[in-house]
Structure formats: structure tokens, C-alpha cells
C-alpha positions in Angstrom: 18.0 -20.0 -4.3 15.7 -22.1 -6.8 18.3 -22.7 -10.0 17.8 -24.9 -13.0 18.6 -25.0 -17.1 18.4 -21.9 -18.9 16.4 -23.4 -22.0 18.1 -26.4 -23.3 21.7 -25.1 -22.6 23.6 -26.4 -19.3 23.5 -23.1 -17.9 22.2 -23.4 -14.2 20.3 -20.1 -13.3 19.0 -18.3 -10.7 15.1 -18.1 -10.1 15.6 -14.6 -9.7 18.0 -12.1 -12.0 19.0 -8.7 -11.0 18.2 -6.3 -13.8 20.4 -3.1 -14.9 18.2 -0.9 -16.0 18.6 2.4 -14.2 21.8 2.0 -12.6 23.9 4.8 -14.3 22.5 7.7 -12.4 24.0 5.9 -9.1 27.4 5.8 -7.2 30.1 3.2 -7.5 29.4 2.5 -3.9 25.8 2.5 -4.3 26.4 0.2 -7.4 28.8 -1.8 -5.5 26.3 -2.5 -2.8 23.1 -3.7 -5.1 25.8 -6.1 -6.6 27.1 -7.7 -3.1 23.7 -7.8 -2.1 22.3 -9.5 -5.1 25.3 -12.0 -4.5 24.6 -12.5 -1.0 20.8 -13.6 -1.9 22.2 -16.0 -5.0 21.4 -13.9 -7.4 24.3 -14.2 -9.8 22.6 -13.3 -13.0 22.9 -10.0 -14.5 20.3 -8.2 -17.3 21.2 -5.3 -19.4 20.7 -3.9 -22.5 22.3 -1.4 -24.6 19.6 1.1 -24.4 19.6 1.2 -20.5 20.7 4.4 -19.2 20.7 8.3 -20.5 23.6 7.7 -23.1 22.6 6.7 -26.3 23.9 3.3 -26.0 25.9 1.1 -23.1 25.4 4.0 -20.3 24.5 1.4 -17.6 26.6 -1.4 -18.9 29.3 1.1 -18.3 28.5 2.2 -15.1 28.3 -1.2 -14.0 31.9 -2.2 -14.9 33.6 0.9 -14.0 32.1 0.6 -10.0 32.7 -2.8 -9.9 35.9 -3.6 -12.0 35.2 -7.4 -12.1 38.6 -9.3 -12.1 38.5 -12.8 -14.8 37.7 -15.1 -11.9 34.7 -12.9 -10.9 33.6 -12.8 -14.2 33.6 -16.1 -14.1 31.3 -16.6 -11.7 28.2 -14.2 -12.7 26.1 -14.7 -15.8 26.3 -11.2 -17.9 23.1 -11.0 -20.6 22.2 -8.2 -22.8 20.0 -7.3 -25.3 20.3 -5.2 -28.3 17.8 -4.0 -31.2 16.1 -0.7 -30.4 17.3 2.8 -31.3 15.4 5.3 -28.6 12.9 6.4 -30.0 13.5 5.8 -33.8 13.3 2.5 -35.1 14.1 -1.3 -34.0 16.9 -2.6 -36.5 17.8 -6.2 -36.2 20.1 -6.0 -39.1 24.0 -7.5 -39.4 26.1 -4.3 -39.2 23.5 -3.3 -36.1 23.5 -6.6 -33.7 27.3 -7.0 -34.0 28.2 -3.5 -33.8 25.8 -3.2 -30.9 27.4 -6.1 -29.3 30.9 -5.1 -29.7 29.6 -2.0 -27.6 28.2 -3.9 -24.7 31.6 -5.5 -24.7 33.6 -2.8 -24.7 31.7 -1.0 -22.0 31.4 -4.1 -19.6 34.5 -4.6 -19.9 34.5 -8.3 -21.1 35.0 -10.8 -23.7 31.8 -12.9 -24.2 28.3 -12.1 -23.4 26.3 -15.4 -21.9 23.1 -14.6 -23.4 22.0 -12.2 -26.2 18.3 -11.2 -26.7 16.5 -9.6 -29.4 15.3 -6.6 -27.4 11.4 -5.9 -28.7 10.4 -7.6 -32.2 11.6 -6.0 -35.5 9.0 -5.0 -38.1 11.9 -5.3 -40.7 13.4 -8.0 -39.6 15.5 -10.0 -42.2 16.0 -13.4 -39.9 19.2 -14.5 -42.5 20.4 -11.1 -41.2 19.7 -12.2 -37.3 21.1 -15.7 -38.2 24.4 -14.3 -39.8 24.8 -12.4 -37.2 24.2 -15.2 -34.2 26.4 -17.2 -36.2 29.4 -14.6 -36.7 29.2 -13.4 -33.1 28.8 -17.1 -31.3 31.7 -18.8 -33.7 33.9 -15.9 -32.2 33.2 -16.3 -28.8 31.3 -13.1 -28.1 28.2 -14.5 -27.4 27.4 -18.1 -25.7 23.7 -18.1 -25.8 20.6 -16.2 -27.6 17.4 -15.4 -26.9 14.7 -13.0 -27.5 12.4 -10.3 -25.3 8.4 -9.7 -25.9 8.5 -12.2 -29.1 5.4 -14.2 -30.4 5.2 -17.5 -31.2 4.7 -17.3 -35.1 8.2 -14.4 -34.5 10.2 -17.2 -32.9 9.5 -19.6 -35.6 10.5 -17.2 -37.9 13.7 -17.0 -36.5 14.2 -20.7 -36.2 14.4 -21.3 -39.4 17.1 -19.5 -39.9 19.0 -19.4 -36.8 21.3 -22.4 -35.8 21.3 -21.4 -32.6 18.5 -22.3 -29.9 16.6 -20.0 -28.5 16.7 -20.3 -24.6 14.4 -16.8 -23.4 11.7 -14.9 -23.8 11.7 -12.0 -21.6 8.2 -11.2 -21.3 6.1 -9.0 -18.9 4.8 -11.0 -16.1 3.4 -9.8 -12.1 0.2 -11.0 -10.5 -1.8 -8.2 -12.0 -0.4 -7.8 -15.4 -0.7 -12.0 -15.9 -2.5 -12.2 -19.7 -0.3 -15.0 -20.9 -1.7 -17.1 -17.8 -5.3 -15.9 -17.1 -6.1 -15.9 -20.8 -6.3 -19.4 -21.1 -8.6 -19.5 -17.7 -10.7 -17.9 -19.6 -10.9 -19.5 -22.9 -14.0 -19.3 -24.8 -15.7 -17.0 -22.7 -16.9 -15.0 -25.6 -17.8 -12.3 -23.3 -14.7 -11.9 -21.1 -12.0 -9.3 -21.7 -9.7 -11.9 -20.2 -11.1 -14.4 -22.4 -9.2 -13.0 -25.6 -5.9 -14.2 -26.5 -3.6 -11.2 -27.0 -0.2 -13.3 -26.9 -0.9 -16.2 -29.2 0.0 -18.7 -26.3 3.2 -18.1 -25.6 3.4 -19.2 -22.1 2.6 -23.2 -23.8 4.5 -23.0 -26.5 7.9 -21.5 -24.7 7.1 -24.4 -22.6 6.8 -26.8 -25.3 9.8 -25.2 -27.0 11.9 -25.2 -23.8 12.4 -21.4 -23.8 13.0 -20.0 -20.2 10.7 -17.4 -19.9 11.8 -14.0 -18.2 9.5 -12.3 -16.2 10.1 -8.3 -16.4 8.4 -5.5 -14.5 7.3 -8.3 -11.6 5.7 -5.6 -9.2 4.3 -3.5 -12.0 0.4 -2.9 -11.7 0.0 -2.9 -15.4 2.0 -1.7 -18.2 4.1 1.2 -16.3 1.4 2.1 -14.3 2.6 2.1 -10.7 3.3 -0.7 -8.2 0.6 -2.8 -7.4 2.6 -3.0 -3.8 0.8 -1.2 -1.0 -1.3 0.3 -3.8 -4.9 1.5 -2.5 -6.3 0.4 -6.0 -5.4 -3.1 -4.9 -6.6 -3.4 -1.4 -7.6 -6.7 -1.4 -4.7 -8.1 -2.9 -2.2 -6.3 -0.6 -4.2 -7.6 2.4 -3.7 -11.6 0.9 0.0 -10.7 0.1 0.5 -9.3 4.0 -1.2 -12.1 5.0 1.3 -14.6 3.1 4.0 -12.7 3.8 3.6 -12.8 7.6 2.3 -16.6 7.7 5.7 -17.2 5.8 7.9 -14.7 7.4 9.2 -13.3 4.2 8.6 -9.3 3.2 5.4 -8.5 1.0 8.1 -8.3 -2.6 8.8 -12.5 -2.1 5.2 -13.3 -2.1 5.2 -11.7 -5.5 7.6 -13.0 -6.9 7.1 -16.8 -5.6 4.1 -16.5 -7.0 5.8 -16.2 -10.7 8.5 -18.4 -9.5 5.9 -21.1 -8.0 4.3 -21.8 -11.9 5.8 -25.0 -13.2 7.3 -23.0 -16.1 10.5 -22.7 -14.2 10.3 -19.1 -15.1 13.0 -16.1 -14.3 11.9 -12.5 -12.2 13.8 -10.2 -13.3 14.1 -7.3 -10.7 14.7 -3.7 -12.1 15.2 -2.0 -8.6 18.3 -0.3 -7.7 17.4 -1.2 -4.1 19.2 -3.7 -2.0 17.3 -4.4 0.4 14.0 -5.0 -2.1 16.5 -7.7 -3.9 16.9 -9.3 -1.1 13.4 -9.1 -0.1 12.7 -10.1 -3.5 14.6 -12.8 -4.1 12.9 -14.7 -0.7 10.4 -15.7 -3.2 12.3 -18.2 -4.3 11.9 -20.2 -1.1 8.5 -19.3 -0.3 6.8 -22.8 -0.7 3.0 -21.3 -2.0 0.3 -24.2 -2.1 -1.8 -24.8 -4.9 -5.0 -23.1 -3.0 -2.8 -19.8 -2.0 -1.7 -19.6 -5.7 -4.9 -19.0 -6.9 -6.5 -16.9 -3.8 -3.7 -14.5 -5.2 -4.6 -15.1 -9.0 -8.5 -14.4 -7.8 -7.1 -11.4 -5.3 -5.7 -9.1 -8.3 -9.0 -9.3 -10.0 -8.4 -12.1 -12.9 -11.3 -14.2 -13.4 -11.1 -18.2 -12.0 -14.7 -19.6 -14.0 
């Protein structure tokens, strides 16, 4: 498995993390089984958030300590991240009294001391960043939280942050597949006054993360568009499918690691983060890590899903 810095901290990751998100509704065994197998494909990176599950707050962060009840040496070993900011359907609230108390939560119900990265889940309207930095500096200085980060942030919403917060910012969790790829086909496209794909809806974050040194995080890797089906074996993307099963066959690797190598083969040194609860598609997934795709096949998928190459 491909591993390097997460940001600018001496965290090595994984190429590939193995996201939480809709793990409560399954057994301790079934649980227990999507963890080994993540494990066994060096995937030793866990994502949550407080939000994930039916509860309120911490249902799948609880689910996931209760089936696997982690000893401290196997703690050890794993990175645990989480993010915190969004009340279901209400309102986002990066304030003090919410990010710590939110955090205090996801420690309780994982069962655990520190969490190795914190992101800002979705960006605040409201947000006061002396508030964020207060908090980032209360909750690091005790040893809750090693590193921060943010999700679906801007550029101009980062900097905003940074002058506040002490802290680096290591991630960006953004949404990232082969079809649903603005923050890299926009700039294809750039000055194409009549192209769609021409107009820059993300400000340039994929540069300036890279600039910044901000490890981005690729969510929803197979998603078509934004929660509209897989583009997997999808009719609607015939032509795309047939490259992909080509790839996949000329590398010997299932149809889920040519999607995400191709994430995983941009320079960025970005992160897929899986939200399956299948084993078998993480360890089909996380192939993609090893798929070495040339230059040319990078783009015949890029052209494949439909995105404009001038």
C-alpha cells in the first residue's frame, strides 16, 4: 500500500482510508470482518464523524468500538479521525462549547484518549475562527486531538482559519471519483467561455491544497455525481465501464482499483476514502493503490466519463 505524510505532519498514511459511515446498522462480526479485512489490505486509517449513524451523535463511532474493543497496543497501531460541526438537519456550529463537547463524545464512544485528526465537517456560515482556534488549541494542549483538518472547505475558508489557528491544517476531505472530478477538469478547461466545465466552482482548491501541503481526501470515490448512484457498471456510463473492464483485466485487479488508482495516480498524493461496509469491495478497492496507470490511460479515463480534454 502507497503511504506517505499526511500534510506536513510525520504521520505516514495509507493511500486508501476506510470510512465509518454506515456501520451501526451492522453486527459486531460483520463489523469485525470489514476491520480485519481493511487491515489485511494496509488500510490502517479509520474516518468517522459524529453525525454517522441513526443516533443523534457518535452512533457509528460506538458501534465500532463496542465490536471491536481495541486493546492500547492496537490502538496504537490504526489512525482514528473524526469530524465534528453539523447538527442533522439544523444548523453547522463551529463554536467552543460545540467542537469540544463534540469531541469529548467521539472519545467517549470510541473508547479512546486522543483522536489523530479532527476535521471541520462542512464549512460554518457562523463561524467565529478565534472560537475554532481556542478550541484547536484547548483540545490539542490536552492531548485529545494530534492533528486538524477540515472537509469541503475553500480556499479563501482555510485562510480564514489560518490566521487564527496555530495548528496546521493537514486535509481537506473533498468529493472526488472519475465522474464527479470539477476541481481537476475545471482547470482543463479554463477560459472556455462556453464550457460548463470551464467555470471554476471550487476556487482552485486542488492547487492551492497542494501549494499549502494539505492532503486532500477523496470522499464518495465511486459516486456518479453528488449521490446519484454508482458510476460502476452503470448503463449511463457505458463507455467508461468498458475502459475500466478493460484496465481492470490488462492489470488483473477488480473494476473498484481502477477507480480509485486513478485518484490515487494524480501527483497530489491524495487519500480515497471508502464508505462501503463491504469487505471484499475494500479489498478490491484498495488494489488501486498498486495499479501502476500510465499517463495515456489516465486520461483515456478522464475523456471516458465524459469531461472535456481541449
Amino acid at each position: 500500500m502507497k503511504t506517505f505524510p499526511l500534510g506536513t505532519t510525520d504521520l505516514q498514511v495509507p493511500a486508501v482510508v476506510a470510512g465509518m459511515m454506515r456501520i451501526e446498522a451492522l453486527t459486531d462480526a460483520k463489523i469485525r470482518e470489514l476491520y480485519g479485512a481493511s487491515l489485511d489490505a494496509g488500510v490502517d486509517f479509520f474516518d468517522h464523524a459524529d453525525i454517522y449513524g441513526e443516533a443523534p451523535f457518535h452512533g457509528c463511532e460506538s458501534r465500532f468500538a463496542e465490536a471491536l474493543q481495541l486493546t492500547s497496543a492496537e490502538r496504537d497501531q490504526i489512525t482514528l479521525q473524526s469530524k465534528a460541526g453539523i447538527n442533522k438537519g439544523s444548523h453547522f456550529d463551529f463554536s467552543y462549547d460545540h467542537l469540544v463537547g463534540q469531541v469529548e463524545g467521539s472519545l467517549k464512544a470510541l473508547r479512546t484518549d486522543r483522536l489523530d485528526v479532527l476535521l471541520l465537517h462542512r464549512p460554518d456560515a457562523l463561524v467565529e475562527p478565534e472560537e475554532v482556534a481556542r478550541a484547536f488549541d484547548d483540545l490539542h494542549a490536552a492531548g485529545k486531538v494530534v492533528h486538524f483538518g477540515v472537509s469541503n472547505h475553500t480556499p479563501a475558508q482555510i485562510e480564514l482559519l489560518k490566521r487564527y489557528v496555530k495548528q496546521p491544517i493537514v486535509a481537506n476531505q473533498l468529493q472526488l471519483s472519475i465522474t464527479h472530478a470539477p476541481i481537476i477538469a475545471q482547470p482543463l478547461a479554463m477560459n472556455m467561455v462556453k464550457e460548463d466545465q470551464s467555470i471554476d466552482r471550487d476556487n482552485g482548491i486542488l492547487d492551492y491544497c497542494r501549494l499549502h501541503d494539505i492532503t486532500i481526501q477523496a470522499w464518495s470515490p465511486f459516486q456518479a455525481g453528488f449521490f446519484t448512484g454508482v458510476f460502476l457498471g452503470n448503463p449511463e456510463y457505458a463507455e467508461l465501464n468498458a475502459v475500466i473492464d478493460r484496465l481492470a483485466a490488462q492489470y488483473d485487479v477488480p473494476a473498484e482499483a481502477i477507480a480509485t488508482s486513478w485518484i490515487i495516480r494524480h501527483p497530489a498524493n491524495m487519500q480515497v476514502v471508502l464508505g462501503t461496509t463491504s469487505a471484499d469491495r475494500v479489498t478490491a478497492a484498495a488494489k488501486g493503490a498498486d495499479v501502476p496507470l500510465t499517463r495515456v490511460e489516465w486520461y483515456e479515463l478522464f475523456r471516458a466519463a465524459g469531461h472535456l480534454l481541449p
